[in-house]
GUZA-905818 format. One record per residue: residue number from 1; x, y, z of N, C-alpha, C in turn. Coordinates in steps of 0.2 Angstrom, whole numbers, padded with zeros to 4 digits. Each point is the difference from the previous one (the first is absolute). Layout:
<rs>
+-----+-------+-------+-------+-------+-------+-------+-------+-------+-------+
!  nr !  n_c1 !  n_c2 !  n_c3 ! ca_c1 ! ca_c2 ! ca_c3 !  c_c1 !  c_c2 !  c_c3 !
+-----+-------+-------+-------+-------+-------+-------+-------+-------+-------+
! NUM !     X !     Y !     Z !     X !     Y !     Z !     X !     Y !     Z !
...
+-----+-------+-------+-------+-------+-------+-------+-------+-------+-------+
</rs>
This chain:
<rs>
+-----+-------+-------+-------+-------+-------+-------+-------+-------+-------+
!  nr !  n_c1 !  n_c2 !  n_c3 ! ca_c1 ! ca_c2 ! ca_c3 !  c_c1 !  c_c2 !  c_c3 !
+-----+-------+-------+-------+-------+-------+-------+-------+-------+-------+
!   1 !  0440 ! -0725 !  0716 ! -0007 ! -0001 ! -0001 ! -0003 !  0006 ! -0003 !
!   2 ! -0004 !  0000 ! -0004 ! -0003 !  0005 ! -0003 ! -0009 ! -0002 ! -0003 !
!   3 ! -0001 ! -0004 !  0002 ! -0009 ! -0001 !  0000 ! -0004 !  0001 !  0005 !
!   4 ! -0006 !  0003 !  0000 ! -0001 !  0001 !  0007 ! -0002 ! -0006 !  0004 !
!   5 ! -0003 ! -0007 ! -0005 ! -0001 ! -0005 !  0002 !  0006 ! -0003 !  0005 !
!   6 !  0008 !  0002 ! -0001 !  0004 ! -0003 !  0005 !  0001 !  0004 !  0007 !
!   7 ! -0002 !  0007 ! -0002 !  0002 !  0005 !  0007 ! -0007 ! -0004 !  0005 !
!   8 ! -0006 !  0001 ! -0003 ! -0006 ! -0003 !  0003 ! -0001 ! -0007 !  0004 !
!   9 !  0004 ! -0005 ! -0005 !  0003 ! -0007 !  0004 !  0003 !  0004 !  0009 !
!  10 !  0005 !  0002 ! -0004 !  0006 !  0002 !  0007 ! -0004 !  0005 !  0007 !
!  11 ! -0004 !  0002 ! -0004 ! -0005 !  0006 !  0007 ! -0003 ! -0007 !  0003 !
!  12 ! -0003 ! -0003 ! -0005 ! -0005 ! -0005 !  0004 !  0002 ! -0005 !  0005 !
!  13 !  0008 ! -0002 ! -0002 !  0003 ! -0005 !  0004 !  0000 !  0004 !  0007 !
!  14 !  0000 !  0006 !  0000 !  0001 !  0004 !  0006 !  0008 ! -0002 !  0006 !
!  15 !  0003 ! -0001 ! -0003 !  0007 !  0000 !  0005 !  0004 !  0006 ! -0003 !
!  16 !  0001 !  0005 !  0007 !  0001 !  0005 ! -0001 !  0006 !  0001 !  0005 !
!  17 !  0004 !  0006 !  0001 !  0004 !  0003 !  0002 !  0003 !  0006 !  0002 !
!  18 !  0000 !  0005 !  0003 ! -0002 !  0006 !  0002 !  0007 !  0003 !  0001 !
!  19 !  0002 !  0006 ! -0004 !  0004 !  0005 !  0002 ! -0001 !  0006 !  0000 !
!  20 !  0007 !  0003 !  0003 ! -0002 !  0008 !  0001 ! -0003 !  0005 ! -0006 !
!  21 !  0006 ! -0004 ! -0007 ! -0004 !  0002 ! -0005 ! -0002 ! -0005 ! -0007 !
!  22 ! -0002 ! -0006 !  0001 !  0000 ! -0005 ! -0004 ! -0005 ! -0005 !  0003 !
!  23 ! -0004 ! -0003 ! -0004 ! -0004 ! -0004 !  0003 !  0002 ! -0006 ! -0007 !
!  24 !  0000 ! -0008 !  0004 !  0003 ! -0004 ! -0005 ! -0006 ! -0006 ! -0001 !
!  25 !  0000 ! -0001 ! -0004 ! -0008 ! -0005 !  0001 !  0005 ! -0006 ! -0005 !
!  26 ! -0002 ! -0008 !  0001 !  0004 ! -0005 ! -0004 ! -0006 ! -0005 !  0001 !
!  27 !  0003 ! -0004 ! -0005 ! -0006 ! -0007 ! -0001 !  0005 ! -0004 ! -0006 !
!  28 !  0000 ! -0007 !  0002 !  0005 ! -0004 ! -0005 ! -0004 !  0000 ! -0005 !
!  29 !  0005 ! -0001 ! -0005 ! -0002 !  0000 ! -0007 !  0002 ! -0005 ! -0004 !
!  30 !  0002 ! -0007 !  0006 ! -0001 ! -0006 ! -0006 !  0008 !  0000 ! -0005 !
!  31 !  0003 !  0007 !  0001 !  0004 !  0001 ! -0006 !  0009 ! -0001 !  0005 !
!  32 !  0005 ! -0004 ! -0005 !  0007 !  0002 !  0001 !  0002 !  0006 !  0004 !
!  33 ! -0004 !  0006 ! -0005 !  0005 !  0006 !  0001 ! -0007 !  0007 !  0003 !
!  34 !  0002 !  0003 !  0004 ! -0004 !  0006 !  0002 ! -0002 !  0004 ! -0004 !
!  35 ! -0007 !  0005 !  0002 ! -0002 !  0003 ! -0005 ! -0003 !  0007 !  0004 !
!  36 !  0001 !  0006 ! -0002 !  0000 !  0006 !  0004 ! -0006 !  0005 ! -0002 !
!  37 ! -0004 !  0003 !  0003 ! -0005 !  0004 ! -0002 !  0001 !  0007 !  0005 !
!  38 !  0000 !  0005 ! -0004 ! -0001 !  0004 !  0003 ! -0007 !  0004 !  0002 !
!  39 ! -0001 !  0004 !  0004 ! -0005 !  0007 !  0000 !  0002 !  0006 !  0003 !
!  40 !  0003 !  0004 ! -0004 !  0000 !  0005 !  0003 ! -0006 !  0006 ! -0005 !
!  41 ! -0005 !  0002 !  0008 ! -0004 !  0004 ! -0005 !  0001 !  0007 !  0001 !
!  42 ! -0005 !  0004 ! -0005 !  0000 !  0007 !  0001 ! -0001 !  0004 !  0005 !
!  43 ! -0004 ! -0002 !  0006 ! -0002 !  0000 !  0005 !  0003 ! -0001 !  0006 !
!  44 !  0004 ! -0004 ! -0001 !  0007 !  0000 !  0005 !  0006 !  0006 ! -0003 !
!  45 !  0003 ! -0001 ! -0005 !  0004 !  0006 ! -0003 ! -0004 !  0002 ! -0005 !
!  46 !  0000 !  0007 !  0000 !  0000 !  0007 ! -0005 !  0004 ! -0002 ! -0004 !
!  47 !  0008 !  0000 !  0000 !  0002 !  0004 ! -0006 !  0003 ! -0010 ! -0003 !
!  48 !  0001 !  0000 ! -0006 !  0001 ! -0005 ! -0004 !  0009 ! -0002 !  0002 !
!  49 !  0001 !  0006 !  0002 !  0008 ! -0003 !  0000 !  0001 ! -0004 !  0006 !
!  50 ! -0005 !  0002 !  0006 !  0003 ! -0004 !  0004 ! -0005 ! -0008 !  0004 !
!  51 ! -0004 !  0002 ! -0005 ! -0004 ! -0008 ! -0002 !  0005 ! -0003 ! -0003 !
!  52 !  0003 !  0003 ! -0006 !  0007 ! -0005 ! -0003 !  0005 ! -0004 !  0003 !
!  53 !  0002 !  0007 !  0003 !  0003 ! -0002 !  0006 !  0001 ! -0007 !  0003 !
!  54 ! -0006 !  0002 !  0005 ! -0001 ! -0005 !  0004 ! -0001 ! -0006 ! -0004 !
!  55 ! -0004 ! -0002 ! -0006 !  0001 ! -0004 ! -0005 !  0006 ! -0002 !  0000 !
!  56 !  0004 !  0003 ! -0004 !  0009 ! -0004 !  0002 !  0004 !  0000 !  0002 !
!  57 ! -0001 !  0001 !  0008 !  0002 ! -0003 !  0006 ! -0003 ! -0007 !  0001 !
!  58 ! -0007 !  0002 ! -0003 ! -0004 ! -0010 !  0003 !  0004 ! -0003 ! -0006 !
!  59 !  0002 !  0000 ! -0005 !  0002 ! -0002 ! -0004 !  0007 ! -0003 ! -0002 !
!  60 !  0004 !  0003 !  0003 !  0008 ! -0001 !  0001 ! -0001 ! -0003 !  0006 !
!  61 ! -0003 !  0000 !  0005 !  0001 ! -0003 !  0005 ! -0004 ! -0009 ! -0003 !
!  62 ! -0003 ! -0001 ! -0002 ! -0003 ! -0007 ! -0003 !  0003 ! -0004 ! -0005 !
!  63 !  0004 !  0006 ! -0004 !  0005 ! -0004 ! -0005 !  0007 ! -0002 !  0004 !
!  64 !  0003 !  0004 !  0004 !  0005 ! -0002 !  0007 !  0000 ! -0007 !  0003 !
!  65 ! -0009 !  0000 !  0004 !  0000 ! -0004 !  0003 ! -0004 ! -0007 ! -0003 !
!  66 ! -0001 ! -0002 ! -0008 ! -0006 ! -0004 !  0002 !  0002 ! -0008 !  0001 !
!  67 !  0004 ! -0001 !  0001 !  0000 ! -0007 !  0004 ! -0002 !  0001 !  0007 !
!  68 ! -0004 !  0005 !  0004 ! -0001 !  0002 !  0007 ! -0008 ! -0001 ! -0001 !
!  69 ! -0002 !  0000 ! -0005 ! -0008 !  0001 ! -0003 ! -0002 ! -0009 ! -0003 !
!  70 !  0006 ! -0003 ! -0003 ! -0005 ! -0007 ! -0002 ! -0003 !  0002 ! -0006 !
!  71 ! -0007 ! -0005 !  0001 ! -0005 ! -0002 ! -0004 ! -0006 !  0006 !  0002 !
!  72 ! -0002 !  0004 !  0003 ! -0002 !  0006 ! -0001 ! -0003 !  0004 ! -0001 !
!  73 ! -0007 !  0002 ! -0002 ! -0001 !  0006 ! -0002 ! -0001 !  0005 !  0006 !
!  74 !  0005 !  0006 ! -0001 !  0001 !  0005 !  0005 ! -0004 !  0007 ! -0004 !
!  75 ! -0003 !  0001 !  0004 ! -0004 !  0008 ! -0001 !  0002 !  0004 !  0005 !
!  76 !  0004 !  0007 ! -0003 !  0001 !  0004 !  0005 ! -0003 !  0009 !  0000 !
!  77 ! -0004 !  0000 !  0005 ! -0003 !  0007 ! -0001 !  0005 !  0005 !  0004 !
!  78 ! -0001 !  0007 ! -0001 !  0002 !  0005 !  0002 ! -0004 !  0003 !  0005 !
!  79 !  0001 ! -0002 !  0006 ! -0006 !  0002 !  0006 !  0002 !  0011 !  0003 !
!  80 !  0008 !  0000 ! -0001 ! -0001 !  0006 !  0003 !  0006 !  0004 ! -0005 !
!  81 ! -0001 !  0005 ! -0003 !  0006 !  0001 ! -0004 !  0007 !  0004 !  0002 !
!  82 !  0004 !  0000 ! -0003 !  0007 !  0003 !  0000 !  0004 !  0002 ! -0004 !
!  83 !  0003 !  0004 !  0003 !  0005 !  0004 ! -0007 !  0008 ! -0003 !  0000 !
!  84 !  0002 !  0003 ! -0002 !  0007 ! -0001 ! -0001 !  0006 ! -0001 !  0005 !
!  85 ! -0005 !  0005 !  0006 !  0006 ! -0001 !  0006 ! -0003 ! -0005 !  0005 !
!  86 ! -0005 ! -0002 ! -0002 ! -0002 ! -0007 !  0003 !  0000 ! -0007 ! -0003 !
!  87 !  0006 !  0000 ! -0004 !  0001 ! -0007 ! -0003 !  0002 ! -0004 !  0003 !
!  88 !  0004 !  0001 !  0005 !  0003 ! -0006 !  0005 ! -0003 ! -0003 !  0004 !
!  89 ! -0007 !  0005 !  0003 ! -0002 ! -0003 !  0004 ! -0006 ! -0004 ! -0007 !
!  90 ! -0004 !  0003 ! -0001 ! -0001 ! -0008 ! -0006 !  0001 ! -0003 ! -0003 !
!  91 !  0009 !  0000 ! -0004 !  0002 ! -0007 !  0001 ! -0001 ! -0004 !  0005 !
!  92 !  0004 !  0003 !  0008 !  0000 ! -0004 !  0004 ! -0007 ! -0004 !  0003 !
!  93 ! -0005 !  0004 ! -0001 ! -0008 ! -0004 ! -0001 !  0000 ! -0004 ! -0003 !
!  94 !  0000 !  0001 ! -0006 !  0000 ! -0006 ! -0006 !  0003 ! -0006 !  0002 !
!  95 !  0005 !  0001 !  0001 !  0007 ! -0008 !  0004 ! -0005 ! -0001 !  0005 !
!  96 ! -0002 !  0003 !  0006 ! -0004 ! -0004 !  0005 ! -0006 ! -0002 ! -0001 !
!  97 ! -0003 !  0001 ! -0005 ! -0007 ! -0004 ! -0002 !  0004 ! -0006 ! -0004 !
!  98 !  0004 !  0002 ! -0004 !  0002 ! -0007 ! -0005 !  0002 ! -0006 !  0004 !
!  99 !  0004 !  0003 !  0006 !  0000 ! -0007 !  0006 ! -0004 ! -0003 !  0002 !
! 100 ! -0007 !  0006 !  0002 ! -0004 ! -0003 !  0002 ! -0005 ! -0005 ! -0006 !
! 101 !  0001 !  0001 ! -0004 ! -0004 ! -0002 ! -0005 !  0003 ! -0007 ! -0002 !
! 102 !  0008 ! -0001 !  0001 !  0005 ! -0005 ! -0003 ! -0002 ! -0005 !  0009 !
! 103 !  0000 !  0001 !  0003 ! -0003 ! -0004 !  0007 ! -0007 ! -0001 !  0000 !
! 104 ! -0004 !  0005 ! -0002 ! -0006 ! -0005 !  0000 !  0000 ! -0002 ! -0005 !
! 105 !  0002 ! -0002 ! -0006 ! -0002 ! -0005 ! -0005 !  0006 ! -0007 !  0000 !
! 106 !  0004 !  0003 !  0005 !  0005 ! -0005 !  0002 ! -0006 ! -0006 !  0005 !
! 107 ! -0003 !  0003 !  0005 ! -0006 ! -0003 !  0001 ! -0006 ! -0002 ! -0001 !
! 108 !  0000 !  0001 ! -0004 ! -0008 ! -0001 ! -0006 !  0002 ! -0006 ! -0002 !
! 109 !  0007 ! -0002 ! -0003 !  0005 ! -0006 ! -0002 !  0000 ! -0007 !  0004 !
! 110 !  0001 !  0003 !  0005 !  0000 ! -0008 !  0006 ! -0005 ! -0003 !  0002 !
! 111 ! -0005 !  0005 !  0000 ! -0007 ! -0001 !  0003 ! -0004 ! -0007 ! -0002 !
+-----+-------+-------+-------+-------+-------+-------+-------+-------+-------+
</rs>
């Protein structure tokens, strides 16, 4: 996603998701295949490398998993930053909100 009109959809649907370092916000999108939006600002990280960083990590983890995501628009913000030797544990964030995000829209489904 890259329009603000899509990111703005997805704040507005409001389903959200909360982690140590990652907040995941999703709203279907009507579409076969998921679609991922980032924010990581200036404000949360100083220096560019490790906004990148964190950038692709969310991003290898989405191309991994996205049969876990569906139909999907997923926006994922950067809530607390980390460096190099805290990549395990935000991986390991990452996977526990993707769960939680692949079960509540597993029940959004049935409803």
């Amino acid at each position: 996603m890259l329009k603000a009109d899509e990111f703005s959809s997805v704040f507005s649907f409001r389903r959200s998701f909360i982690g140590e370092f990652f907040q995941v916000q999703v709203r279907p999108n009507g579409r076969a295949h998921p679609r991922l939006g980032l924010v990581v600002s200036r404000k949360m990280e100083k220096r560019a490398v490790y906004r990148n960083l964190a950038k692709r990590i969310v991003r290898e983890y989405f191309r991994m998993h996205l049969n876990e995501f569906g139909g999907l628009d997923v926006v994922v913000r950067l809530r607390k930053p980390f460096r190099r030797d805290g990549l395990a544990e935000a991986r390991l964030d990452l996977q526990k909100l993707a769960v939680r995000v692949a079960h509540g829209a597993a029940l959004d489904r049935t409803d």
